[in-house]
C-alpha positions as CSV (number, residue, x, y, z in Angstrom):
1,X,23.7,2.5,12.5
2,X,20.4,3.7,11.4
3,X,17.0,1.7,13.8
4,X,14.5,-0.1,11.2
5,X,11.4,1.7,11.2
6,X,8.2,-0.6,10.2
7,X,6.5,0.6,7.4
8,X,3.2,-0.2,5.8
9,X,3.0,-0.4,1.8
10,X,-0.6,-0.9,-0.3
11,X,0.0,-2.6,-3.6
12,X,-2.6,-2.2,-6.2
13,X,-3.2,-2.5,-10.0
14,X,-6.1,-3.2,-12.4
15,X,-4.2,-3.8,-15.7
16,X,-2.6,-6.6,-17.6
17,X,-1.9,-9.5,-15.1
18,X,-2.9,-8.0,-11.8
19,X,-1.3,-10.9,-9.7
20,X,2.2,-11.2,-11.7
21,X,2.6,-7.0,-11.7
22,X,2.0,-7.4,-7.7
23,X,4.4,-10.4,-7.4
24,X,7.3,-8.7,-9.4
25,X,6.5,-5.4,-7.6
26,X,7.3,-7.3,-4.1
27,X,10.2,-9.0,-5.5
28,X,11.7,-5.6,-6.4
29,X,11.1,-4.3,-2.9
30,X,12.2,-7.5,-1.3
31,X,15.8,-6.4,-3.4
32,X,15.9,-3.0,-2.3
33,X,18.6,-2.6,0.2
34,X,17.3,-1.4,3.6
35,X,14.0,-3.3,2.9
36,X,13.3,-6.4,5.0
37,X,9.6,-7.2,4.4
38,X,8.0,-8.8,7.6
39,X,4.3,-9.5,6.7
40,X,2.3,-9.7,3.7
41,X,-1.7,-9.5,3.7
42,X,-3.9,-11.7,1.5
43,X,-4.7,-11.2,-1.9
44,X,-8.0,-8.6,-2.4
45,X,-9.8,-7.7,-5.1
46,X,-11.8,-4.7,-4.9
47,X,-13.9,-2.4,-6.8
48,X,-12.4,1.4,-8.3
49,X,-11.9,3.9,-5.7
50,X,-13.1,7.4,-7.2
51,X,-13.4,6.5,-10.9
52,X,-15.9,3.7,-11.5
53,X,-15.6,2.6,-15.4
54,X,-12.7,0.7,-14.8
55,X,-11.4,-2.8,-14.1
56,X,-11.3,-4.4,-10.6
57,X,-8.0,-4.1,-8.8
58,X,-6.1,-6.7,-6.6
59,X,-4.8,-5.0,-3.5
60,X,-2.3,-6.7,-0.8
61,X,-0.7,-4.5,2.0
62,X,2.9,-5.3,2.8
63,X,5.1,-4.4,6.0
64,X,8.4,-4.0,6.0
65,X,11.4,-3.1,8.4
66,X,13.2,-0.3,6.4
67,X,16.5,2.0,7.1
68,X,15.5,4.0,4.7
69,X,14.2,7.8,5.5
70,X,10.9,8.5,4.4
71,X,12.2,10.5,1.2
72,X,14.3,7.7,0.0
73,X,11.4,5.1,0.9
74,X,8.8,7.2,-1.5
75,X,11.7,7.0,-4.2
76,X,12.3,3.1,-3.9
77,X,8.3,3.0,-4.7
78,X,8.4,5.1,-7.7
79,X,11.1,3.4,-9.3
80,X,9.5,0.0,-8.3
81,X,6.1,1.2,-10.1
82,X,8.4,2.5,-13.0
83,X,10.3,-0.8,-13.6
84,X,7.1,-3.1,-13.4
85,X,6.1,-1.1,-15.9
86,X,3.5,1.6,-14.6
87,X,2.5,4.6,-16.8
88,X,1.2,8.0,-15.5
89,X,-2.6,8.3,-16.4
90,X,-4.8,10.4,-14.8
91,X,-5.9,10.7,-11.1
92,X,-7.3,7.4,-9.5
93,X,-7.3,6.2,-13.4
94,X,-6.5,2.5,-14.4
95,X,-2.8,1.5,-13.8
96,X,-0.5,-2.0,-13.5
97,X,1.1,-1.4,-10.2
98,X,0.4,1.3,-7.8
99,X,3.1,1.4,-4.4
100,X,1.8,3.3,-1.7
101,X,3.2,4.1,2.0
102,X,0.6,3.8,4.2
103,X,2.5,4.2,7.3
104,X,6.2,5.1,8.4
105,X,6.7,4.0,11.8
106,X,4.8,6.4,14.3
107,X,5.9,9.4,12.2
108,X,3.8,11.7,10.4
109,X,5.3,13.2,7.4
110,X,3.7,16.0,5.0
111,X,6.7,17.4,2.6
112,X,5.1,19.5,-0.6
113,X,7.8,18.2,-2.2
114,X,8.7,15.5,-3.3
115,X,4.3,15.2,-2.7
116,X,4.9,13.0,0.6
117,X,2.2,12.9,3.1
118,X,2.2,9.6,6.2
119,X,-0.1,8.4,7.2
120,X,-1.5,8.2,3.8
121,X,-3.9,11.0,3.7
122,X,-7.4,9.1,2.6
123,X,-6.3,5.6,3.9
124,X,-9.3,6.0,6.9
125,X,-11.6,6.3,3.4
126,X,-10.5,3.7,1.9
127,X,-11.6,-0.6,2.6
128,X,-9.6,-1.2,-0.3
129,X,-6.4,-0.3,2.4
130,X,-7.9,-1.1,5.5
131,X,-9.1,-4.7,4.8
132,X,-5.7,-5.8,4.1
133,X,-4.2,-3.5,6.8
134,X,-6.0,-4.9,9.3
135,X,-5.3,-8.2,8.4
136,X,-1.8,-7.6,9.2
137,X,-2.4,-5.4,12.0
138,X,-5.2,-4.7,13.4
139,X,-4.4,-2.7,16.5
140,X,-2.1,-0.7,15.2
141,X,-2.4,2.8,16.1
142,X,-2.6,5.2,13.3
143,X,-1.0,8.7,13.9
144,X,-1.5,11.7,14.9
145,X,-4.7,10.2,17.2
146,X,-4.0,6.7,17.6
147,X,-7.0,5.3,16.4
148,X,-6.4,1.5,15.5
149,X,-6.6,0.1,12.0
150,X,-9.7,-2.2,13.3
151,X,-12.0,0.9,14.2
152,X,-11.0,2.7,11.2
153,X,-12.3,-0.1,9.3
154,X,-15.2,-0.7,10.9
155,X,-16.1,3.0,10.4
156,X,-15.3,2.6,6.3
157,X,-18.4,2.6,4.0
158,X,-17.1,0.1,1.2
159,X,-16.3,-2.7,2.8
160,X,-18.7,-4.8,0.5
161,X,-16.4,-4.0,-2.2
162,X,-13.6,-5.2,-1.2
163,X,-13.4,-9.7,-1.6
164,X,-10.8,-12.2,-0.6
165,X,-9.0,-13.1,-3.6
166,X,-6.6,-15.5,-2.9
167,X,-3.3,-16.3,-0.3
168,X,-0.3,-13.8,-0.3
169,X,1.7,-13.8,-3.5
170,X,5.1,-15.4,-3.1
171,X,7.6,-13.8,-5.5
């Protein structure tokens, strides 16, 4: 029998109806088998990340106790982005649902292919991940160093744009 690993998921989109596209994406995951989700952050909305001339997102993290390998975690997003509906733009470019691993357990994963790097490789950049994150976890070490989520936020820039929306989404 395979151990659960906890994983960390950011959920994001700035198109259509942002709540309803983050609501069906965790009731997709919540049906994936080897998914069991454990935690769900508030409801953010936050300003674009990279590309400015774009709508606002709304941005929850989500945890989850998974049996699933990194690989096959990756692929239960895609095809969760692909069945709310999500279609390839360019980089950091507007998008209805975006499903990110944050974190995979203590592991640190950085495979060219299939383009799979844990921890996510600009989280520590990033209030729009950390806000929620450390709502749900504050101390949690992030490898390789072990820093915790709380002093990674608290070294983040943007925090300002990043604004309580609203209670987790309930699918």
């Amino acid at each position: 029998m395979v151990q659960p690993v906890t994983t960390h998921l950011c959920l994001g989109g700035n198109l259509g109806d942002r709540l309803a596209a983050l609501t069906e994406a965790l009731r997709l995951l919540d049906a994936t088998p080897g998914m069991r989700r454990t935690v769900c952050s508030s409801v953010y909305e936050t300003e674009p990340w990279a590309v400015a001339d774009q709508p606002n997102f709304l941005n929850i993290v989500v945890a989850y106790e998974t049996t699933l390998s990194p690989e096959d975690l990756l692929a239960a997003c895609k095809s969760v982005e692909a069945e709310v509906g999500r279609v390839t733009s360019y980089r950091w470019g507007p998008r209805l649902i975006d499903v990110d691993i944050l974190l995979y357990g203590d592991r640190v994963v950085d495979l060219a292919e299939p383009d799979l790097q844990i921890p996510h490789p600009r989280m520590a950049q990033r209030a729009f991940v950390l806000v929620p994150l450390a709502e749900v976890t504050p101390d949690r070490g992030v490898p390789p160093g072990g820093t915790s989520v709380r002093v990674l936020l608290e070294q983040v820039d943007d925090r300002a744009g990043v604004v309580w929306w609203g209670d987790a989404p309930s699918p």
